[in-house]
C-alpha positions in Angstrom: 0.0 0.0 0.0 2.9 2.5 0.8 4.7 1.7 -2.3 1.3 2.4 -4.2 0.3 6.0 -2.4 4.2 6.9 -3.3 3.3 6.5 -6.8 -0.1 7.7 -6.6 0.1 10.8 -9.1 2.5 9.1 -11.8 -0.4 8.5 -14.1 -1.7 12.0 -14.2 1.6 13.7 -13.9 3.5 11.9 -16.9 0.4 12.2 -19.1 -0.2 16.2 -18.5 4.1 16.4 -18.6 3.6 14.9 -21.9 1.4 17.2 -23.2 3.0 20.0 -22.2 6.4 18.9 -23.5 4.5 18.2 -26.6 3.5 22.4 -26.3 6.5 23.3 -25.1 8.3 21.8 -27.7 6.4 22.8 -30.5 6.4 26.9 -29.1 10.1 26.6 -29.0 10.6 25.2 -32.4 8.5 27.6 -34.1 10.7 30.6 -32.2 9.4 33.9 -32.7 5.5 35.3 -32.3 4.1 32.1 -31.7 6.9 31.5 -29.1 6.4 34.8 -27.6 2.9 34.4 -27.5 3.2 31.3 -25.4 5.9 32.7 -23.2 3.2 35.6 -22.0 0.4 33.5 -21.7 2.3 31.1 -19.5 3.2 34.3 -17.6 0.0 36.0 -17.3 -1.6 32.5 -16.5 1.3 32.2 -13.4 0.3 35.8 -12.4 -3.3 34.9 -12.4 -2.2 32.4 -10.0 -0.4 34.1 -7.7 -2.9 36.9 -7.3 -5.7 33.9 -6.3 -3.5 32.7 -3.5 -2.7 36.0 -2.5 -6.1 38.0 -2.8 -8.3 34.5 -3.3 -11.8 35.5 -4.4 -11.9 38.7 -6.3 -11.0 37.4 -9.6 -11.6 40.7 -11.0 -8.2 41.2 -10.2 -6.8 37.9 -10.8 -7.9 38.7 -14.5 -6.4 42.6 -14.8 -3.4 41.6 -13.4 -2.9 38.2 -15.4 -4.0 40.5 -19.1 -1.4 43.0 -18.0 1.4 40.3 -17.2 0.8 39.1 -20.4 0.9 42.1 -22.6 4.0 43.8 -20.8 6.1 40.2 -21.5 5.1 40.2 -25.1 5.4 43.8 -25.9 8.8 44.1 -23.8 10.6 41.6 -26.1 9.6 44.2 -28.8 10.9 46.9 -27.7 14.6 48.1 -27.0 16.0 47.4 -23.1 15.8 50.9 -22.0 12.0 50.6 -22.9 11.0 46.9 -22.0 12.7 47.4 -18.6 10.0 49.5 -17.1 7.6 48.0 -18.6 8.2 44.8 -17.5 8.6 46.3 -14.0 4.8 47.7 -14.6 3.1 45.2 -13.6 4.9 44.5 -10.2 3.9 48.2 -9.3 0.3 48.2 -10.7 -1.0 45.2 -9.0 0.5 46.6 -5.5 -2.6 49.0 -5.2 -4.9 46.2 -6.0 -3.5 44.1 -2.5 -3.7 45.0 0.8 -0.9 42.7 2.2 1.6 40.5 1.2 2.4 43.5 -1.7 6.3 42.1 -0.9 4.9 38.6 -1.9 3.4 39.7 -5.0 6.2 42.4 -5.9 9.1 39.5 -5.7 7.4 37.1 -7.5 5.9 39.3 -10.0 9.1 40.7 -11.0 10.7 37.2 -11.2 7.6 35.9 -13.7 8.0 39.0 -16.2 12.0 38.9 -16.4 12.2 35.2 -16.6 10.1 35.3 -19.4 11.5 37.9 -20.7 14.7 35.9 -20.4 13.3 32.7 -22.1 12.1 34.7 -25.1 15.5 36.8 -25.4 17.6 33.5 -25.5 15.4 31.9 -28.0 15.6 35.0 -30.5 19.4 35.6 -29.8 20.5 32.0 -29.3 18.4 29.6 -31.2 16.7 26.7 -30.5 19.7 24.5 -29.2 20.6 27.3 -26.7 17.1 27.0 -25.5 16.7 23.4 -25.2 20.0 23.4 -22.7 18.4 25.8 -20.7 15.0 23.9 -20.7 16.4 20.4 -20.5 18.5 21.0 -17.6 15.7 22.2 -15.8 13.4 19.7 -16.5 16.3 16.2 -16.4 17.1 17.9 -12.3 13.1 17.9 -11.6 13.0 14.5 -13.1 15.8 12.7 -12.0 15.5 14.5 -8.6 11.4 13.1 -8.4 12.6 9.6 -9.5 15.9 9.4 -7.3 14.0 11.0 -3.9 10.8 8.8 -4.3 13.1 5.9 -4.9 16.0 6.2 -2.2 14.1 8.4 0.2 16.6 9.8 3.1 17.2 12.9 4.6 15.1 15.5 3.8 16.5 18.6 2.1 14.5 21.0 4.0 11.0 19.7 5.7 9.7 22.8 6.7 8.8 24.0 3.2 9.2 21.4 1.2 8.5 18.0 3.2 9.2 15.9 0.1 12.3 16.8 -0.9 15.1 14.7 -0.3 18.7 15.2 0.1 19.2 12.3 -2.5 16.9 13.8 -5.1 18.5 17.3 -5.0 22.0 15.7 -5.2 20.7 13.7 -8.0 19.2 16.4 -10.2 23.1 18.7 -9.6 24.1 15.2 -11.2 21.8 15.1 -14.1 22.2 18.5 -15.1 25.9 17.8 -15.0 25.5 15.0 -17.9 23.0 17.7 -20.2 26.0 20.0 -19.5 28.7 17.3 -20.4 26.5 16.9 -23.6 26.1 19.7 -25.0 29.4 21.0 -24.3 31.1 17.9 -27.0 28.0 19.4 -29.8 28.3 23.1 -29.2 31.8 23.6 -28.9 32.0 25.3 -25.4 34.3 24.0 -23.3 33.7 22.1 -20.2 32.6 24.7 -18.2 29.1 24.4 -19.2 29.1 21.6 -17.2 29.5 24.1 -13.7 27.2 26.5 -15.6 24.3 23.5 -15.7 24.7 22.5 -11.9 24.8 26.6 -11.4 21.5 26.7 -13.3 20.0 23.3 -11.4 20.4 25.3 -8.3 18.6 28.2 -9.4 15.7 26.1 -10.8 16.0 24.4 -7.2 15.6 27.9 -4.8 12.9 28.8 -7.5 10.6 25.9 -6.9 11.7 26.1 -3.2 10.9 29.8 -3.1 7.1 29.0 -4.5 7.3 25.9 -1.8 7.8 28.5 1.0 5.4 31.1 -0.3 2.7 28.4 -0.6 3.2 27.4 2.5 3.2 30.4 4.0 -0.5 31.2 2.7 -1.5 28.0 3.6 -2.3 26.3 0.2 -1.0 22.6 -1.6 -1.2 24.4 -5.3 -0.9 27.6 -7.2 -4.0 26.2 -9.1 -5.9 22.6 -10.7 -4.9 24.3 -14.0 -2.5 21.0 -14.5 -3.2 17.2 -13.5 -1.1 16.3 -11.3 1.1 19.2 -11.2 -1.1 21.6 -10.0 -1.3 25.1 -11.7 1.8 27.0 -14.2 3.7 28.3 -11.2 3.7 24.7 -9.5 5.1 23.4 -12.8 7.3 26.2 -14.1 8.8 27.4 -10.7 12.2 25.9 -11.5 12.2 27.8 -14.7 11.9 30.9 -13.6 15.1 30.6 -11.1 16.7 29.1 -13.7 15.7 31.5 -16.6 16.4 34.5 -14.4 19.5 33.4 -13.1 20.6 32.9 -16.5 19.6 36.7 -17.4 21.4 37.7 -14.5 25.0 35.8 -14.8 24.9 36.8 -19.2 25.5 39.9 -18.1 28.9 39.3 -16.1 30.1 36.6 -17.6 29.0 36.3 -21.6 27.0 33.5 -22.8 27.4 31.2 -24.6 30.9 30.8 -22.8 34.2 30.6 -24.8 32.0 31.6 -28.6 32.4 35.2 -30.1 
């Protein structure tokens, strides 16, 4: 019985994770509008989100502020930096009259959504498809291979307070598998081996973004962002890794260059 309730949510989580691949895929191969379309959708959806578990029940709001999300990513990837940098701060600002607490909450996390996408859709138009994939696959092979390695070895727990299902074992695990996409695409692109410290670098920051949406969930007392996703939950319960790592990769380009050792 144990062994079955570990497993419970398989079913439903590989079949909605295969249809979203199947999206995902398809948005990033196509590149341009239709990419940047999905990019703000997925970001107005996550904002929509975050207002219900914030400010739950007045969905006029939810709505405003998940339209607005949407329209300041799209347009900002548009428009030259100086230009798309306030507005993709907008939104942050605009949606703090609209709460009467946890405006720090919303601020933090609103900001992260609209330059993480931001991020996504600027790699994608300046890198190409293969850059994108790195980014994506390591992301999604440290979720995995963490899911799979902590539901099967179980241990320690990597911090039970906010995330009671995360083990040492798993996190350890995904560093490892992000390692091997680094490895990878380091012999097809070129790069050096470095990518491979870059790729644990950005497994972390997918790691403190889904354990910053763990803590903030927790703090307002809710399982999931939304039911948007069988399984998963809602966007920001499935993309929270993501946006650490998307962001953290915005952040670091601008110190260090990237992709490293080309141009």
């Amino acid at each position: 019985m144990a062994d079955t309730q570990k497993w419970s949510d398989l079913t439903a989580r590989m079949g909605s994770g295969a249809a979203m691949v199947a999206i995902g895929l398809l948005g990033i191969w196509l590149g341009g509008h239709i990419f940047h379309l999905l990019v703000a959708l997925i970001c107005g959806l996550m904002v929509w989100e975050l207002v219900g578990i914030l400010r739950p029940g007045v969905r006029h709001v939810q709505l405003q502020m998940g339209v607005l999300t949407g329209l300041a990513v799209f347009l900002a990837i548009y428009l030259p930096v100086g230009f798309a940098l306030p507005l993709l701060l907008a939104p942050a600002l605009i949606g703090f009259g609209h709460l009467t607490e946890n405006r720090t909450i919303f601020m933090s996390f609103t900001v992260m959504i609209l330059l993480a996408g931001y991020g996504m859709m600027q790699v994608r138009d300046d890198m190409g498809f293969g850059w994108l994939m790195w980014l994506v696959l390591v992301v999604v092979v440290t979720d995995v291979v963490g899911y799979f390695a902590g539901r099967y070895f179980g241990g320690p727990k990597f911090w039970p307070a906010v995330s009671p299902k995360k083990t040492w074992a798993g996190t350890g695990a995904g560093w490892a598998g992000a390692a091997l996409v680094g490895l990878l695409f380091s012999f097809n692109t070129g790069v050096g081996i470095q990518l491979v410290g870059i790729s644990v670098a950005i497994s972390m920051a997918s790691q403190m973004g889904d354990i910053a949406e763990s803590g903030m969930k927790r703090q307002m007392g809710v399982k999931d962002s939304s039911n948007l996703i069988p399984g998963h939950g809602g966007l920001m319960d499935r993309f929270d890794g993501m946006l650490g790592a998307s962001l953290f990769l915005l952040i670091i380009g601008q110190f260090i260059g990237f992709p490293p050792g080309l141009g």
